[in-house]
C-alpha positions as CSV (number, residue, x, y, z in Angstrom):
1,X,0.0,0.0,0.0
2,X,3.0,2.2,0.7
3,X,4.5,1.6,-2.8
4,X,0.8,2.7,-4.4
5,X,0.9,5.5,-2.6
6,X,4.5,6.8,-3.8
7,X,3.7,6.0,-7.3
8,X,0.3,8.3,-7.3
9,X,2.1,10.8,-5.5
10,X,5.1,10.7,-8.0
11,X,2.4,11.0,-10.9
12,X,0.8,13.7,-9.4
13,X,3.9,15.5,-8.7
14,X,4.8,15.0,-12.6
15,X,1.7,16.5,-13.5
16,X,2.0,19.6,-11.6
17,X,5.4,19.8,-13.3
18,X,4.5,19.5,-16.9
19,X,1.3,22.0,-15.7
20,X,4.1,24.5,-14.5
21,X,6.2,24.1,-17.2
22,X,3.8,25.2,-19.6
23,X,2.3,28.7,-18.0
24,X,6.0,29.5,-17.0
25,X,7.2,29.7,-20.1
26,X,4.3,31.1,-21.8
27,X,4.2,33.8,-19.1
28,X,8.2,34.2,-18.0
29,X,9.8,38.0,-19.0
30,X,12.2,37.5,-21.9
31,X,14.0,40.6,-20.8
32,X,14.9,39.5,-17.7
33,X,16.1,35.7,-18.6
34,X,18.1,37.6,-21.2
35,X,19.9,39.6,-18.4
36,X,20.4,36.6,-16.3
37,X,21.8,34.8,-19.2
38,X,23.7,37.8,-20.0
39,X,25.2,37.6,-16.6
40,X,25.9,33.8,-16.7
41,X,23.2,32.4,-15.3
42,X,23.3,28.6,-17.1
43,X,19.5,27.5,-16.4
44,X,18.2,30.9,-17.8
45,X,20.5,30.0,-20.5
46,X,18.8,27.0,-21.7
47,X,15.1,28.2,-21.3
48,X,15.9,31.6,-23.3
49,X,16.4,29.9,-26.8
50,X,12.6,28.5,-26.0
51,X,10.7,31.4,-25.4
52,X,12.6,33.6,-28.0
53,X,11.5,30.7,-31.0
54,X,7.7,30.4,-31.4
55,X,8.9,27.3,-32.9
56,X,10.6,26.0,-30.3
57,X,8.5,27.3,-27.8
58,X,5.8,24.8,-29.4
59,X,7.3,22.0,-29.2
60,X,7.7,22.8,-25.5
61,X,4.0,23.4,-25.2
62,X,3.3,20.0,-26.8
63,X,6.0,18.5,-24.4
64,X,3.9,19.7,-21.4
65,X,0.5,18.4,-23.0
66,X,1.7,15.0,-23.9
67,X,3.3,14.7,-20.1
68,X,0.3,15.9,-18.8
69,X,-1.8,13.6,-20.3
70,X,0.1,10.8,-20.2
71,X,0.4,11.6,-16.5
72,X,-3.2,11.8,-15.8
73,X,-4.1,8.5,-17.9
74,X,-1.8,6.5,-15.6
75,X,-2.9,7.8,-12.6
76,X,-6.3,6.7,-13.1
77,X,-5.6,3.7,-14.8
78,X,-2.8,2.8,-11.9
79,X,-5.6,3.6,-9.4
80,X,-8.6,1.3,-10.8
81,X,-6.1,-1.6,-10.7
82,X,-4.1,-1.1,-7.6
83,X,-6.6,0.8,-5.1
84,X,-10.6,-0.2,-6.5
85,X,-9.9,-3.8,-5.9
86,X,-8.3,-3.5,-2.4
87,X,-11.2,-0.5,-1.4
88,X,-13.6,-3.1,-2.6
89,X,-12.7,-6.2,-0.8
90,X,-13.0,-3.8,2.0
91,X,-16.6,-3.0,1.7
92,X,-17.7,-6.2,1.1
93,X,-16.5,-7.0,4.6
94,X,-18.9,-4.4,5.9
95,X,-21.4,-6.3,4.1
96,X,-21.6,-4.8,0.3
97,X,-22.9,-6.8,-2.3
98,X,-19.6,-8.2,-4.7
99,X,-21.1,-6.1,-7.6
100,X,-21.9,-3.2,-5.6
101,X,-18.7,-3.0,-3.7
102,X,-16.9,-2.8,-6.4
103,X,-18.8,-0.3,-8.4
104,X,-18.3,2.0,-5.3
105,X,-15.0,1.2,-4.9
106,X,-14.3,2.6,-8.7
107,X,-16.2,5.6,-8.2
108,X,-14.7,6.7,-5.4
109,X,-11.2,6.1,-6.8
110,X,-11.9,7.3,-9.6
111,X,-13.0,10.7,-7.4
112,X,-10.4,11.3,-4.8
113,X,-7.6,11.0,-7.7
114,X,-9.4,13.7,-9.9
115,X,-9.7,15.8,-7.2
116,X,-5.6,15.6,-5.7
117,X,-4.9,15.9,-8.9
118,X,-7.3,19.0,-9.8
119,X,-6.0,20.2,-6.6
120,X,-2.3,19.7,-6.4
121,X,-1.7,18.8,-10.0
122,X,-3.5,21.6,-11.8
123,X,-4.1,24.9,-9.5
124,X,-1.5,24.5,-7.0
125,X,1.6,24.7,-9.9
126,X,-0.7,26.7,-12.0
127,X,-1.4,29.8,-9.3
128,X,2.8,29.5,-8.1
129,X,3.8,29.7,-12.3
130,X,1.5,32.5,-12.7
131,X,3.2,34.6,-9.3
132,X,6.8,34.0,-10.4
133,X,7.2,32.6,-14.0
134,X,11.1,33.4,-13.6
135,X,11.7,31.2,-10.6
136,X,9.2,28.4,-12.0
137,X,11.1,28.1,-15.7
138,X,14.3,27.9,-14.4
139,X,13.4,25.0,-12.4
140,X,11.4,22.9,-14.8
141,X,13.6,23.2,-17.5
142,X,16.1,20.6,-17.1
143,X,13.4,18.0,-16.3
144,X,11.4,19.4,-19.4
145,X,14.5,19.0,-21.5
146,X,14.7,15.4,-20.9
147,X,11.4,15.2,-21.2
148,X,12.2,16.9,-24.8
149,X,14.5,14.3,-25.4
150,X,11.4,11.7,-24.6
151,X,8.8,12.8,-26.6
152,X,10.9,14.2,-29.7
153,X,9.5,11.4,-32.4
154,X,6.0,11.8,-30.9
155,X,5.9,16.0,-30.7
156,X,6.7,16.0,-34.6
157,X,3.2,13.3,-35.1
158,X,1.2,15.3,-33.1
159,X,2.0,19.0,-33.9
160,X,1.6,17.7,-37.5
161,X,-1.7,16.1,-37.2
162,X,-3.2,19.5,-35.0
163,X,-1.9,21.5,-38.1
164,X,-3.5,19.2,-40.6
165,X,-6.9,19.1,-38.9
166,X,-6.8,22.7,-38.4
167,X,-6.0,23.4,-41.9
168,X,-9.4,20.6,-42.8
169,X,-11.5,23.1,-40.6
170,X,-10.0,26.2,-42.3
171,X,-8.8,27.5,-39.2
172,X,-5.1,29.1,-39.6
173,X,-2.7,27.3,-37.2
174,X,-1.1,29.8,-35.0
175,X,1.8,29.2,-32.6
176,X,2.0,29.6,-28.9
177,X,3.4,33.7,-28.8
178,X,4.9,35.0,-25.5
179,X,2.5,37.6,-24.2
180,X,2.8,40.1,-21.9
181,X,0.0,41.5,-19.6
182,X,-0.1,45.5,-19.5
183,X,1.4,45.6,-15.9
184,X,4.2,43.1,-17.4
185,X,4.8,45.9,-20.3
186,X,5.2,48.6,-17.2
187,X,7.9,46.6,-15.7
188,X,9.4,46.1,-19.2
189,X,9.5,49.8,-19.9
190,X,10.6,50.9,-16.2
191,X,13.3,48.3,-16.8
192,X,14.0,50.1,-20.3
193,X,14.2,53.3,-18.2
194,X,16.6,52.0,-15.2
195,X,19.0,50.8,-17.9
196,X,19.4,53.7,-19.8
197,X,17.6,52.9,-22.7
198,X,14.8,54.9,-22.5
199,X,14.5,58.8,-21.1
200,X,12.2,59.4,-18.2
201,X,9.9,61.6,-20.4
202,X,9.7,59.0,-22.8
203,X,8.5,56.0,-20.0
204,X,6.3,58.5,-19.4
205,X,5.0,59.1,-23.0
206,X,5.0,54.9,-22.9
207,X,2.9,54.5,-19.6
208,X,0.2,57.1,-21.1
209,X,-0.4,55.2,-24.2
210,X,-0.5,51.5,-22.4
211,X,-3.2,53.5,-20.4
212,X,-5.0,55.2,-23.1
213,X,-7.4,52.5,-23.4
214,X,-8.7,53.3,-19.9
215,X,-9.7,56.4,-20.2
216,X,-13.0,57.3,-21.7
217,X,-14.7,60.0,-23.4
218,X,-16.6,61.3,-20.8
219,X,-13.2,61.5,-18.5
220,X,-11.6,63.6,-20.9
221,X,-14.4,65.6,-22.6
222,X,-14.9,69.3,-22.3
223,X,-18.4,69.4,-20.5
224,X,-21.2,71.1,-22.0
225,X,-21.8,73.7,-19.5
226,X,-18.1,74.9,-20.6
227,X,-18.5,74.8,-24.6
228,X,-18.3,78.1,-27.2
229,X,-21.7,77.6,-29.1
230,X,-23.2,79.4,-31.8
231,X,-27.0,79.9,-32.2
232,X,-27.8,79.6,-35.7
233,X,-30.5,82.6,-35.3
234,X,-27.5,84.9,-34.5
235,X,-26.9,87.2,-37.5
236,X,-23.6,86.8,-39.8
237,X,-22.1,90.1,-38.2
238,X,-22.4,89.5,-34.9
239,X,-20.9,85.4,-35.5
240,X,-18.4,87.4,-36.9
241,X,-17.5,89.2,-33.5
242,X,-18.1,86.7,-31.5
243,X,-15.6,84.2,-33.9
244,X,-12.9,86.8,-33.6
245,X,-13.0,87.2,-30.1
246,X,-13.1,83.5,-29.5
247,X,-10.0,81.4,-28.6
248,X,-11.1,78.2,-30.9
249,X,-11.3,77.7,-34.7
250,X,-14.3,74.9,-34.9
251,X,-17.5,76.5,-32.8
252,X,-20.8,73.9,-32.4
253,X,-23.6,75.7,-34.0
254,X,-27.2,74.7,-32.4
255,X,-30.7,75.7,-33.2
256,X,-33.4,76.5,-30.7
257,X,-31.5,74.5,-28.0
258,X,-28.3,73.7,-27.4
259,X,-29.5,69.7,-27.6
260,X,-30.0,70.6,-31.1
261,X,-26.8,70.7,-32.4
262,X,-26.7,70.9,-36.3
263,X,-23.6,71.3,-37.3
264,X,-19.5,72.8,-36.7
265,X,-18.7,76.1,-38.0
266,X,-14.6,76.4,-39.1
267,X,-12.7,80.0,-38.7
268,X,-11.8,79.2,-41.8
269,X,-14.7,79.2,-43.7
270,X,-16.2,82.0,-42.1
271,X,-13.1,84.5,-42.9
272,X,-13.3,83.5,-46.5
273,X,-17.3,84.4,-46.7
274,X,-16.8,87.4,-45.0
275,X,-14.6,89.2,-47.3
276,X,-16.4,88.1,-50.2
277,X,-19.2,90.5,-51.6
278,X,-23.4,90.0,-50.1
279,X,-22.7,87.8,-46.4
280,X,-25.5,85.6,-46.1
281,X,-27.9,86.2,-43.0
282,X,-26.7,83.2,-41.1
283,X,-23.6,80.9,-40.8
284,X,-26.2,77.9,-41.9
285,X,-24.3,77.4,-45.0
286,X,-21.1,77.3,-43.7
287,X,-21.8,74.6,-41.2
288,X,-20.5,70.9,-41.5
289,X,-21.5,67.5,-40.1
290,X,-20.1,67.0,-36.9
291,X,-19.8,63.4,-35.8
292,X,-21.2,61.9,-32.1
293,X,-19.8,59.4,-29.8
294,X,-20.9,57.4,-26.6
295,X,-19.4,58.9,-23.5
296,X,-18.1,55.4,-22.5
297,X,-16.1,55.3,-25.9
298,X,-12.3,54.5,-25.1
299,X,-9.7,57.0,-25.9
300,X,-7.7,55.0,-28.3
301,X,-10.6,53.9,-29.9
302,X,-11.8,57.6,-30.3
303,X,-8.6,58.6,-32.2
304,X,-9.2,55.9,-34.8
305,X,-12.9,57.0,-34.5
306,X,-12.0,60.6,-35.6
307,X,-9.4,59.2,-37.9
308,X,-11.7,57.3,-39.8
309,X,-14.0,60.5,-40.0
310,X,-11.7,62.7,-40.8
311,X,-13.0,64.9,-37.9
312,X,-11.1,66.9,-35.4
313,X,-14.0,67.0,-32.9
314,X,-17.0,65.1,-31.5
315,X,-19.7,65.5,-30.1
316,X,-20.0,63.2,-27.0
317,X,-23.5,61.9,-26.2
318,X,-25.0,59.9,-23.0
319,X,-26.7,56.4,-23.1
320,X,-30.2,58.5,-23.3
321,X,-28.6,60.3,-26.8
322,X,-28.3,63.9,-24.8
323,X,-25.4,65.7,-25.8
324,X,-22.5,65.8,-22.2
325,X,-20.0,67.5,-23.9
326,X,-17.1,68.2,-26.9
327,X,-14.4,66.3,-27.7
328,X,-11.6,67.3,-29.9
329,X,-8.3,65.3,-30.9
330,X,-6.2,67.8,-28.7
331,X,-8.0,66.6,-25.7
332,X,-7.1,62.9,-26.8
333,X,-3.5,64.1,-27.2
334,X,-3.0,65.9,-24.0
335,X,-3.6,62.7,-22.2
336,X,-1.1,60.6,-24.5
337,X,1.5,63.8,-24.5
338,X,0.9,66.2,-21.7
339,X,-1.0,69.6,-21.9
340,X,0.0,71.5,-24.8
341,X,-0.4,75.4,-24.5
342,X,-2.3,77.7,-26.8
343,X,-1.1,81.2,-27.0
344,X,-4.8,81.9,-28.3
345,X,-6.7,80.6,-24.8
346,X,-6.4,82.1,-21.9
């Protein structure tokens, strides 16, 4: 009973390896293993050429899958032919039926091992991998290379035969690719920084754009209690004034109510009209379409919004279609580059 024990527990122990294995090196910082290569370091060494290679870095993939899966398969088949029978002839002493007894013995086997090795063989090395993918790579890759060694006629059969019945479904095959979460790209970029590659404005410059995304419209709007609006009732003269004394060079023009915006009135064209002979009586013909957004519409995806539009400016609506405010592409690029001053706004 001793000697069934060890093996399960040896076979659960493999499968938490192989489990490791895999999210370390899908997860592990190439920058750092290539310093600690860099500075000798033999194990960071060896696991470097594997997560540089998307080639490579499959085979070591398909390594962990086959190892977990023969590992699992044993365990259960190990435990239906070493434990059932023993757990069985131990009911049927308490007075279990033969068949019975051993139905229940198999069940519960079959069980308790699924669960250990959910437990200790799955979430266990998964959640440590996942906390420190360094540490965890460096120490499965010796076993994982002679596990390499192992497998190597069997990876080539079954990476083929996944790319061949991909390629019947007409689904592209695509390799395993190292990712990196955005707070793993923060610690790449303030290790950029601490080694002199980058300048402290520019990890700045960095940091906004990785967190452009979380910024939305509404956060970085002008409200619309603080917007320059035209009426389009006021006469061409008096836009005039009002144009010339204004800091901006794109105005909203509204009619009746300021929820009625129809349209955005450029500097531009209304210098041109005005020297030209006969103004008309209003800046209506002047006006051009002016585009709207959701307020909960992500910075980055409002510059290739605006992009797209060719528009400078938005106007940036609610979930019940009322207008909250303007947004123009300078407000989009003061988050990603700092405030930029206008000499024109006071």
């Amino acid at each position: 009973m001793l000697l069934a024990g060890a093996v399960i527990v040896l076979l659960i122990l493999l499968n938490a390896l192989y489990v490791a294995a895999e999210f370390a090196a899908v997860g592990v910082r190439r920058s750092r293993l290539r310093r600690m290569a860099e500075d000798g370091h033999q194990l960071a060494a060896r696991i470097l050429p594997v997560v540089e290679d998307s080639r490579e870095l499959d085979r070591y993939i398909a390594v962990s899958q086959i190892g977990i899966t023969l590992s699992s398969l044993i365990l259960g088949a190990y435990g239906q032919a070493v434990l059932a029978p023993r757990l069985s002839s131990l009911l049927a002493r308490f007075g279990f039926e033969l068949p019975s007894a051993e139905s229940s013995a198999a069940i519960f086997v079959l069980v308790s091992l699924t669960i250990l090795q959910m437990i200790i063989g799955e979430l266990v090395p998964k959640s440590i991998a996942l906390q420190d993918p360094t540490r965890t790579a460096l120490f499965t890759v010796i076993p994982m290379q002679w596990s390499l060694r192992l497998f190597s006629k069997s990876i080539g059969l079954l990476n083929g035969s996944g790319v061949l019945l991909l390629k019947l479904l007409g689904v592209p095959p695509t390799g395993h690719r190292h990712v990196h979460s955005p707070e793993e790209i923060e610690l790449l970029i303030a290790e950029s920084r601490d080694g002199g590659l980058l300048e402290p404005a520019e990890q700045v410059r960095l940091h906004r754009a990785l967190r452009l995304g979380l910024r939305t419209a509404r956060q970085l709007m002008v409200p619309r209690e603080r917007l320059a609006v035209i009426d389009a009732a006021m006469p061409f003269g008096d836009v005039v004034e009002l144009v010339a004394s204004s800091p901006y060079s794109r105005l909203p023009v509204y009619r009746g109510s300021q929820d009625n915006v129809i349209g955005i009135l450029h500097t531009r064209d209304l210098a041109i009209r005005s020297v030209q002979p006969d103004p008309p009586a209003s800046v209506t013909p002047l006006l051009r379409p002016i585009v709207r957004v959701p307020d909960t519409m992500a910075a980055d995806r409002l510059l290739a919004f605006l992009r797209e539009r060719r528009s400078h400016q938005s106007l940036v609506t609610s979930d019940t279609e009322a207008i909250v405010g303007l947004i123009t592409l300078e407000d989009v690029l003061s988050e990603l580059l700092g405030s930029v001053g206008d000499e024109f706004k006071r």
